[in-house]
C-alpha positions as CSV (number, residue, x, y, z in Angstrom):
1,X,-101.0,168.3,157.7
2,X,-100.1,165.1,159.0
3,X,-96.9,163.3,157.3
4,X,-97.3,160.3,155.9
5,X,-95.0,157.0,156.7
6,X,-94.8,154.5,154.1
7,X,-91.0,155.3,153.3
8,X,-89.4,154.5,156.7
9,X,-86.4,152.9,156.1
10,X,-88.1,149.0,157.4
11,X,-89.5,148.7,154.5
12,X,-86.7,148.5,152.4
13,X,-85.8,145.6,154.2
14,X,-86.7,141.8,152.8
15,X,-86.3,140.7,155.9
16,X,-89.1,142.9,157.0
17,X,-91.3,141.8,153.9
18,X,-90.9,138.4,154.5
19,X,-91.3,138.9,158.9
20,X,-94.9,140.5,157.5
21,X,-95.7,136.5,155.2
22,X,-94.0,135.1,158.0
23,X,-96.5,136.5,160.4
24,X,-99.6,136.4,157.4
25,X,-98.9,132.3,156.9
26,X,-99.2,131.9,161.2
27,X,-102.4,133.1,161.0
28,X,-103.8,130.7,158.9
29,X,-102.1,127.6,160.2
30,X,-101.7,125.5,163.6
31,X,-98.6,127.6,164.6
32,X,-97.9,127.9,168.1
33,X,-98.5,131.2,170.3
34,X,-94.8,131.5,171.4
35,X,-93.4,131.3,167.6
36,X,-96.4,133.9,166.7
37,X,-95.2,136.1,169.3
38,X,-91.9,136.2,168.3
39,X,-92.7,136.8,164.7
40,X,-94.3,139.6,165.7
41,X,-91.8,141.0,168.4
42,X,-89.3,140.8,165.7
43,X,-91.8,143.1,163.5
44,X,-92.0,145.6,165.9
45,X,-87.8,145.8,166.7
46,X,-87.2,146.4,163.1
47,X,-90.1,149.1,163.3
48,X,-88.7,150.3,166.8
49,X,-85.0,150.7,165.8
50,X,-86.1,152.7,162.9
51,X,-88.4,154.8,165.2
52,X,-85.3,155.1,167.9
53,X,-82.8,156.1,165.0
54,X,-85.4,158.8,164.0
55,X,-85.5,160.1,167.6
56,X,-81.7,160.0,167.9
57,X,-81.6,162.4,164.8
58,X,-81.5,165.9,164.2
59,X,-85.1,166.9,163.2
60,X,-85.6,169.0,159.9
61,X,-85.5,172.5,159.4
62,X,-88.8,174.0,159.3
63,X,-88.0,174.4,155.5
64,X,-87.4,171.1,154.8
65,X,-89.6,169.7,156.9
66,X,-92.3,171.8,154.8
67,X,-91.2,170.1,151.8
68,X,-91.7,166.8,152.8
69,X,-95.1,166.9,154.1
70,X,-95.6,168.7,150.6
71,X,-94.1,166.2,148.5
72,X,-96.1,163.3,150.2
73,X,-99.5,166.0,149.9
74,X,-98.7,166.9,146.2
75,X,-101.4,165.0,144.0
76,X,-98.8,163.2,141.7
77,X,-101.3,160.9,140.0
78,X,-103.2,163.9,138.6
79,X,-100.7,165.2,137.5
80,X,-99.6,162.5,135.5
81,X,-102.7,162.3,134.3
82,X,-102.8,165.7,133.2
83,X,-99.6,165.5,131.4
84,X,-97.6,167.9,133.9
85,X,-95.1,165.4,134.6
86,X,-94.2,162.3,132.0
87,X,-94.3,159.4,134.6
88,X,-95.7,158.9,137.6
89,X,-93.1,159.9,140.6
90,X,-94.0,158.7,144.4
91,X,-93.2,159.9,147.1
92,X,-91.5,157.1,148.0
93,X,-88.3,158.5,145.6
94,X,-88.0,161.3,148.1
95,X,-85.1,161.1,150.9
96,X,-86.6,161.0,153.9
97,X,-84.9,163.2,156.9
98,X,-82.5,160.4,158.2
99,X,-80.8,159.9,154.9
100,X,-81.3,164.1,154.5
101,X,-79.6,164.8,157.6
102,X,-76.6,162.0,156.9
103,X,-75.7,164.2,153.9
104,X,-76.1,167.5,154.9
105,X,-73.6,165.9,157.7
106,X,-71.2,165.0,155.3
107,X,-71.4,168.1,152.8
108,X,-70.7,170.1,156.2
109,X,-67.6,167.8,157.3
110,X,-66.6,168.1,154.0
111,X,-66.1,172.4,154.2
112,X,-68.2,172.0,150.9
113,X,-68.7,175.1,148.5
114,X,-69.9,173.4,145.5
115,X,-72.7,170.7,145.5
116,X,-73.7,168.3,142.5
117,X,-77.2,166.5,142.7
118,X,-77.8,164.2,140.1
119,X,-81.3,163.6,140.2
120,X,-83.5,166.5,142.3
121,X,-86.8,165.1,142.5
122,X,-88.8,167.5,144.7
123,X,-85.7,168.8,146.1
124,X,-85.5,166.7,149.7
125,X,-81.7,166.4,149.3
126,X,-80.5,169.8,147.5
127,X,-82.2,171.7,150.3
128,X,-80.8,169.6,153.1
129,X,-77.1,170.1,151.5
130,X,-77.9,173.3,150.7
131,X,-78.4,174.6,154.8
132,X,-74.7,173.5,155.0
133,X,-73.3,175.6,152.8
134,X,-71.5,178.7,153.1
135,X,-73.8,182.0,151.8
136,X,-71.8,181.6,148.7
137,X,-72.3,178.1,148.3
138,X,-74.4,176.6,145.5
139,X,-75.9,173.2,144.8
140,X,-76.3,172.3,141.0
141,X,-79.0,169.7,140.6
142,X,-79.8,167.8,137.5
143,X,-83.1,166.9,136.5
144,X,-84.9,165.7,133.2
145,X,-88.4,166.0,133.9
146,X,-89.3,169.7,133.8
147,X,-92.7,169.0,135.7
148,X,-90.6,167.6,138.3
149,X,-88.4,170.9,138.5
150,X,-91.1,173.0,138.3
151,X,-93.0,171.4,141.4
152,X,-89.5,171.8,143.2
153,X,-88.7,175.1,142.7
154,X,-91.9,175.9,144.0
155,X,-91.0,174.2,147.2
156,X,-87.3,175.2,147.0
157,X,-88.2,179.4,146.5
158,X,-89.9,179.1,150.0
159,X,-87.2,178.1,151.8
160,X,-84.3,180.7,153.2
161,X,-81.6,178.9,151.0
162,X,-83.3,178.4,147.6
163,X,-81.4,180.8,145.7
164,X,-78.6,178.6,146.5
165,X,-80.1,176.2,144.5
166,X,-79.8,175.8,140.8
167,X,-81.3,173.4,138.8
168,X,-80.3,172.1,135.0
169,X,-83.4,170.6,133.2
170,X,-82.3,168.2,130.6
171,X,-80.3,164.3,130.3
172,X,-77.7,164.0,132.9
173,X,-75.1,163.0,130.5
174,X,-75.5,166.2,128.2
175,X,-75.8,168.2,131.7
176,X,-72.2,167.0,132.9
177,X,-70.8,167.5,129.6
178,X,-72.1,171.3,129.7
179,X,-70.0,170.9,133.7
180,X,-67.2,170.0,132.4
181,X,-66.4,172.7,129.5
182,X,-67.0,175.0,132.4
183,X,-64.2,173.0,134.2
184,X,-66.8,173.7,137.3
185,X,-65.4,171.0,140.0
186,X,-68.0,169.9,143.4
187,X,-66.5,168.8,146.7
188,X,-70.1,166.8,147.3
189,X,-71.8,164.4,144.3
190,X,-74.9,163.3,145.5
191,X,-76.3,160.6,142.9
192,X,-79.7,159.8,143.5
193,X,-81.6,159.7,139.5
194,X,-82.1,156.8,137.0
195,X,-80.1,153.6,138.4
196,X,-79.4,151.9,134.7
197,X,-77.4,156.1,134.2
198,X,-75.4,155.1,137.5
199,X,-72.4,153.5,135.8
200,X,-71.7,156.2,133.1
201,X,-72.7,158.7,135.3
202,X,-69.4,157.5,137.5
203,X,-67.1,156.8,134.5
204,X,-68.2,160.6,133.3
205,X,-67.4,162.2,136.9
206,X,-64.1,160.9,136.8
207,X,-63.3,161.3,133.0
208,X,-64.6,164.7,133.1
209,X,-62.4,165.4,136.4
210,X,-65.5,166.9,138.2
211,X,-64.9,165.7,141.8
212,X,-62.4,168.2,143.3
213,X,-59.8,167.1,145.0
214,X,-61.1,166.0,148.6
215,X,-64.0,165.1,147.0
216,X,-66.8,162.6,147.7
217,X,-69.6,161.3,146.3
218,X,-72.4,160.2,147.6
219,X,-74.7,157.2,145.9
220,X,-78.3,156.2,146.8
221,X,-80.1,153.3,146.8
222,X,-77.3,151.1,146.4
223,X,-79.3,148.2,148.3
224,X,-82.3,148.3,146.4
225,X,-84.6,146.7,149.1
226,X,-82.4,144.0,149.4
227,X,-82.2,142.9,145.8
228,X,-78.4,142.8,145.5
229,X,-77.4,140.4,148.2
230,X,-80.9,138.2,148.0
231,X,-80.8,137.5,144.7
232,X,-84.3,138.6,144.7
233,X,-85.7,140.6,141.8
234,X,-88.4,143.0,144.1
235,X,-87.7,146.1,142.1
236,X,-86.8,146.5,139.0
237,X,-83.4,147.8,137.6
238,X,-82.0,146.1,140.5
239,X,-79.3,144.4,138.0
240,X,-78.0,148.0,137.0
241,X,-77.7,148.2,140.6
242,X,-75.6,145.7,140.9
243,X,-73.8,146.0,138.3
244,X,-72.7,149.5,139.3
245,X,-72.1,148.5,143.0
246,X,-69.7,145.4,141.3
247,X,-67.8,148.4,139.4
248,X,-67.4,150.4,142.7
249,X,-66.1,147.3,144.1
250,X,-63.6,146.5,141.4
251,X,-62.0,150.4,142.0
252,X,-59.0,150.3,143.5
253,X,-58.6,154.2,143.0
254,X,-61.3,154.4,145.6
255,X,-62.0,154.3,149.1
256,X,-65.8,153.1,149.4
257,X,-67.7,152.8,152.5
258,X,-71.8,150.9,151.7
259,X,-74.1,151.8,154.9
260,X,-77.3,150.1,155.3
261,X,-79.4,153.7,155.8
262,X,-82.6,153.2,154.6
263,X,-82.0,151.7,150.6
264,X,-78.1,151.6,150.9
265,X,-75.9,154.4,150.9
266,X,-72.3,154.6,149.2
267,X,-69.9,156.6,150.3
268,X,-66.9,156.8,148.0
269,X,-63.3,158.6,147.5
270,X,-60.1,158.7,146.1
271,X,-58.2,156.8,147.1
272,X,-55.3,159.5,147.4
273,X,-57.2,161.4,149.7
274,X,-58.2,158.4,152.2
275,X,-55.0,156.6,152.5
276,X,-51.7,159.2,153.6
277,X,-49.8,156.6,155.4
């Protein structure tokens, strides 16, 4: 089954989108052959790093590599139209296996035992954190749309490390709460779901006291193709975006890192346990 490649992390980039117009207006007026060549060398660098980044990566596991390939096979518009799932999800919400492999990386430097996923989708991210946990590790991932968990869990019980996996059907919010009276603590949050839930979910991981200490938390799609530093408006709820990256900013209990892997990761800590000078 051949994997389809409409998610690598170029086309996140305006600069790409607007290389593409760039390249679409040249054709149709007197432009000269050298400025059309380099409109189109400067397509195909932004396509080649992302190729060479790819071969410079550790591939997937045979697991998750099945699940992707799934995720882009499963027929998502029928089963919205069916009324399995209540929206219709893309595979283009999955993390591809650059991002997957960054954190998986990070969950393993981090001597993880306890993983928090807000946001599962078909399970791209749980798995990948999941293969660097110890046996007794266990990734608790939060989703709202049962369809949704239902299509994962299928992928996630063929892999060797699903039963590592558990996943909480319902409203983050009312799923953190349920954490917290547990006093359950993560050394990995990975926050990949609804981007206008970003901000509370934050306020709630640290006034709930869920990040152990040594903790860090992971946030996706903090670039949102570009929208927060064009100014413009290509995908929607790009303002809660920015409004949640502006609050990470104003932290100064935090140490916060933004990376420009495919849509903008954040890395972020306390403060306490960056800084021991």
């Amino acid at each position: 089954m051949a994997e389809r490649r409409d998610d690598r992390s170029y086309t996140y980039d305006p600069v790409y989108r607007h290389l593409l117009r760039a390249r679409e207006l040249s054709q149709l007026n007197d432009v000269p052959q050298d400025l059309k060549a380099e409109i189109n060398r400067a397509v195909e660098l932004l396509q080649q790093r992302c190729l060479y980044c790819e071969d410079q990566s550790t591939k997937p596991s045979p697991a998750l590599d099945h699940l992707i390939k799934e995720t882009f096979a499963y027929p998502w518009e029928d089963a919205h139209k069916e009324g399995r799932v209540s929206y219709y999800a893309t595979p283009r919400m999955l993390t591809g296996n650059d991002e997957a492999q960054l954190i998986k990386l990070i969950t393993s430097a981090s001597k993880a035992n306890m993983v928090l996923e807000i946001g599962l989708y078909t399970g791209c991210s749980s798995l990948a954190m999941a293969e660097a946990l110890p046996k007794d590790g266990k990734v608790v991932s939060l989703e709202i749309e049962k369809g949704i968990a239902d299509v994962a869990r299928s992928f996630l019980d063929r892999s060797p490390v699903g039963n590592k996996i558990e996943i909480m059907i319902g409203p983050a919010l009312n799923s953190l709460e349920i954490l917290a009276e547990k006093r359950m603590k993560f050394d990995v949050i990975y926050i990949d779901a609804d981007k206008k839930g970003y901000v509370q979910y934050y306020k709630t991981i640290f006034e709930k006291d869920l990040l152990a200490s040594e903790g860090t938390i992971i946030v996706d799609n903090v670039l949102k193709s570009g929208d927060p530093y064009s100014g413009e408006k290509y995908e929607s709820n790009s303002d809660a975006i920015v409004e949640f990256n502006d609050m990470v900013l104003r932290d100064k209990n935090v140490h916060k890192v933004m990376i420009p892997v495919r849509d903008g990761v954040y890395l972020i800590r306390r403060m306490e346990d960056t800084d021991k000078a």
